[in-house]
C-alpha positions in Angstrom: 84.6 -77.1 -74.2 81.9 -76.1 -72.2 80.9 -71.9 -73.1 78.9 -70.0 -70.4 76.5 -67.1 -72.3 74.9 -64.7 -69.4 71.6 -63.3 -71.2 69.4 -60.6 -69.4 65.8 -60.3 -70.6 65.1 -55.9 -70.8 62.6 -53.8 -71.9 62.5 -52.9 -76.0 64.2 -49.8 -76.5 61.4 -48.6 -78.1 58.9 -49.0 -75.3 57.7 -46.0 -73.0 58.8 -46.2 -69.8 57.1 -44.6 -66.8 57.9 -44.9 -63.5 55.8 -46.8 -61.0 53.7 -45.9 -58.2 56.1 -46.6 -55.5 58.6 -44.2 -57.2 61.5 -47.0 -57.3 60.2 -49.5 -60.3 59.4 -49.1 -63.5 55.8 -49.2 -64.5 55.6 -53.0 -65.8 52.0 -52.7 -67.9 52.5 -52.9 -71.2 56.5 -53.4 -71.7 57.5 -55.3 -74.1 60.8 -57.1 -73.2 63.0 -58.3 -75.4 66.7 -60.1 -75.1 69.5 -57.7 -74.1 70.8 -56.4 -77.7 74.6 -56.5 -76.1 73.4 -60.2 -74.6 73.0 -61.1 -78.5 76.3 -60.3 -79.7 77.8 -62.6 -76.9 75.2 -65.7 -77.8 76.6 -65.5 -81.3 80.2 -65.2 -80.1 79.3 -68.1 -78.3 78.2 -70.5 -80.8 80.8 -69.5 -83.1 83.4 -70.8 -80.6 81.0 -74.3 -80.2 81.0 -74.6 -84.3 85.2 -74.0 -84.2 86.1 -76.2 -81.6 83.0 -78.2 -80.9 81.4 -77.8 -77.5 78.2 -77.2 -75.1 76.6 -73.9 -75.3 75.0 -72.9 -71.7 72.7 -69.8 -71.9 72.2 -68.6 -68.5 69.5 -66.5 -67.1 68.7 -64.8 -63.3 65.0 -63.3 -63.0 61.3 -64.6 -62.8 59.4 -66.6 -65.3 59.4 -64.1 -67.9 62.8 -64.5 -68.8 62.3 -68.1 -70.1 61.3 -66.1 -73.3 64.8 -64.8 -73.4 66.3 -68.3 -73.1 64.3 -69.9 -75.6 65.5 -67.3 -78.4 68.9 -68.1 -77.5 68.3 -71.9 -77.6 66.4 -71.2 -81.0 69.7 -69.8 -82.0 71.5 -72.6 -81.2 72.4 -72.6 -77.7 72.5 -76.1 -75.9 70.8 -75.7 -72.7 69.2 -72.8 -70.5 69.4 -72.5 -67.0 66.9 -70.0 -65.3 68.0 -68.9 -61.8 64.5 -68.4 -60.4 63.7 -65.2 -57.9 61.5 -62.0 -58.2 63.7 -59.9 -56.0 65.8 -57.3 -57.5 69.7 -57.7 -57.4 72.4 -55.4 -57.7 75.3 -56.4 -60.2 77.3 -57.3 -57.2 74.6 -59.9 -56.6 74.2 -61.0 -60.2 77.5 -61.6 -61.0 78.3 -63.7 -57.7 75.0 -65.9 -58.5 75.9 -66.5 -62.0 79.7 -67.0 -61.4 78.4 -69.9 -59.0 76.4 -71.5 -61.7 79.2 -71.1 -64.5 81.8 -72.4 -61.5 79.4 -75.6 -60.6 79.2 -76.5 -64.7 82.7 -76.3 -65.2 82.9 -73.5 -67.9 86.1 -72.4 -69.3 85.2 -69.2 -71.4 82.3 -66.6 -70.5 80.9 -64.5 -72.7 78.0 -61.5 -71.9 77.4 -58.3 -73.4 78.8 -55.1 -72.4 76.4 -53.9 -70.4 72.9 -54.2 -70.0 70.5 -51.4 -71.5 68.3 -51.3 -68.1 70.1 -50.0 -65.8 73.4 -49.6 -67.9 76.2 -50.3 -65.3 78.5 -52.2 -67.5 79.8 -54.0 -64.9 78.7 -57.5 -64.3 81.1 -59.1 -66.8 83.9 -58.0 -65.3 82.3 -58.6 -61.8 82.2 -62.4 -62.8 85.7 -62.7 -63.9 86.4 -61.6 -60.4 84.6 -64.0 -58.7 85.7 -66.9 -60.9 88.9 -65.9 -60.8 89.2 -65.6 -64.6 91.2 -63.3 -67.6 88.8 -60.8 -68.4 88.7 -58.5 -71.7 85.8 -55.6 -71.8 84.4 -54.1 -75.5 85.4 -56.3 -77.2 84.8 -55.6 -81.2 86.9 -58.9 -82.7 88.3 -61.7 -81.3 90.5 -64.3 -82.7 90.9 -67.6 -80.8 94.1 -69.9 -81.7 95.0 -73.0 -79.6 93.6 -71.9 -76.2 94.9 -68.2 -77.3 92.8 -65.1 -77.3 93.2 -62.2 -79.2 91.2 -59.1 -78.8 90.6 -56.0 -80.3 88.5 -53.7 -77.9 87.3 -50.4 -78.0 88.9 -47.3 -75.2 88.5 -44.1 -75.2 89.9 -42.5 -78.2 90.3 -45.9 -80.1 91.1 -49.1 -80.0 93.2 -51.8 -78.1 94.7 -55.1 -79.2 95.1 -57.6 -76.0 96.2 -61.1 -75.9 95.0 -63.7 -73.2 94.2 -67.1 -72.7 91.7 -69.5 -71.2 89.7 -69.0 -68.9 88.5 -65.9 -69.9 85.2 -63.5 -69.4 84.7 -61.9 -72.9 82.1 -58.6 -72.8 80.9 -58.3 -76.6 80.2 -54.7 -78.0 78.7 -53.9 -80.8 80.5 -54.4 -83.7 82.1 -58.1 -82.7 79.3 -60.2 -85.2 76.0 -60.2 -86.6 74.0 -62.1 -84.2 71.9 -64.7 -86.4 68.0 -64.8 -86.9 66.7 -67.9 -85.3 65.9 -70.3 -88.3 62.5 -72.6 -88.2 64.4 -75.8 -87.6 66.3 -73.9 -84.8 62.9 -72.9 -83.2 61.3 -76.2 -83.4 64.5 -77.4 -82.0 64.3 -75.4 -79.1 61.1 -76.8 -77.9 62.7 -80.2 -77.1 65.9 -78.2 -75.4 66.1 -78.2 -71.4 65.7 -75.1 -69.4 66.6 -76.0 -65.9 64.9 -74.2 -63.2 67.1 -73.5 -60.1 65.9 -71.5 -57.1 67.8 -68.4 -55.5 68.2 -68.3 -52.0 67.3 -65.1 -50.5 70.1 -62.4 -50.4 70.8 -58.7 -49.5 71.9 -56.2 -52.4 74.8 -54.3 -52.0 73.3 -51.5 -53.3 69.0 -50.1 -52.9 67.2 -48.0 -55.3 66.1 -44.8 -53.8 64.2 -43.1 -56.5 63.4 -43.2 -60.3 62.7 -40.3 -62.1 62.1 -39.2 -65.9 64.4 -36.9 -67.5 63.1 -33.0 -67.7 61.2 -32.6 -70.5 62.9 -30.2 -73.5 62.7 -26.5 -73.5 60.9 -25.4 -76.8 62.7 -24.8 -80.0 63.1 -20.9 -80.8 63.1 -19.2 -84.2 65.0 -16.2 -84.2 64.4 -14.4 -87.4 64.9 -15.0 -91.2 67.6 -12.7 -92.0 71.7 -12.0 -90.9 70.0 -10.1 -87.9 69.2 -13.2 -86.3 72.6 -14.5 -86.6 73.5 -11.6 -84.0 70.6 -13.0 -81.6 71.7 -16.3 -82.3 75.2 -15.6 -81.2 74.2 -13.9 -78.1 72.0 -16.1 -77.0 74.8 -19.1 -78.0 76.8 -16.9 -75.1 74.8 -15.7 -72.3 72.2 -17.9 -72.0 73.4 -21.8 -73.3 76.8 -20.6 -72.1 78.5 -22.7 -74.8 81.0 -20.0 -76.4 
């Protein structure tokens, strides 16, 4: 079976981000970028499937030359092969998803798996985006799945709880948090990865659906207040609770 894995390289969620001078991107200095935490989850789900029924593990990537770093963690893993689809320009996830669901369609991949969202720009969409294109079964938040001769069973999280669907091959599968625990790349898996292929393919210009307008932080916090010491603030408290937050 060959298994598509859609990874997106992002900024650490513990780097400061500032916006840049033109007001529409980031400020790139000093990021650190990491792989897509959600984009882990599905690389594991991934190579469990290649260790139950044998298979070829495709780890597929859209950006510059940075995200290489991205794809060689997942081929440290265990992942087969990488495939960087090479451009600088920023895409919207219309865009994205119809460029990787032409790369999954021209390898032959029967089963899709990327994370629920990406922590970027958080759209939670481009899974499901791909399914569309490929014309594929899709299940979202997904927190377990069982596989059983071509069957899929899924257990994914909705509002208010959780839903158990059944589909079958091919499928898009969005991993959520919850679904594994991705593995740490071991030495032999990294010195493996070195002799692994990351194919290079160029992207042909195209227009987004979508243009960013404007970036901006979020307003800083007001100041915390301390009312008083004694039941008398509780009175304050109360009143402030009411006229000012407006939240009783």
């Amino acid at each position: 079976m060959k298994i598509a894995v859609c990874v997106n390289h992002v900024p650490d969620t513990a780097t400061k981000i500032k916006v840049g001078p033109d007001g529409k991107k980031i400020d790139t200095i000093g990021v650190t970028y990491i792989v897509n935490p959600y984009d882990e989850y599905a690389i594991e789900e991934g190579l469990k499937l290649k260790e139950k029924i044998s298979g070829t593990v495709y780890v597929i990537g859209l950006g510059g030359d940075s995200h290489k770093e991205s794809l060689k963690k997942a081929l440290a893993m265990g992942a087969d092969e990488g495939i960087l689809l090479k451009t600088d320009q920023d895409f919207d996830s219309v865009t994205v998803a119809k460029l990787l669901a032409e790369e999954i369609k021209s390898l032959g991949c029967e089963v899709v798996f990327t994370g629920k969202q990406s922590i970027d720009f958080d759209n939670s969409a481009t899974g499901q985006m791909i399914s569309e294109f490929l014309g594929f079964n899709c299940v979202s938040n997904v927190v377990s799945l069982t596989i059983e001769n071509g069957s899929l069973e899924a257990e994914r999280e909705i509002e208010g709880g959780r839903e158990v669907v059944k589909t079958t091959f091919p499928a898009v599968i969005t991993a959520q948090k919850g679904i594994n625990e991705p593995r740490y790349a071991s030495l032999k898996g990294i010195m493996a990865a070195k002799k692994k292929v990351i194919t290079e393919k160029s992207v042909a210009q195209s227009t987004s659906k979508t243009k960013s307008l404007g970036l901006r932080l979020p307003a800083p916090k007001n100041p915390g207040r301390i009312l008083g010491s004694d039941a008398e603030a509780i009175k304050e408290l109360v009143k402030l609770l009411r006229e000012e937050a407006k939240v009783i």
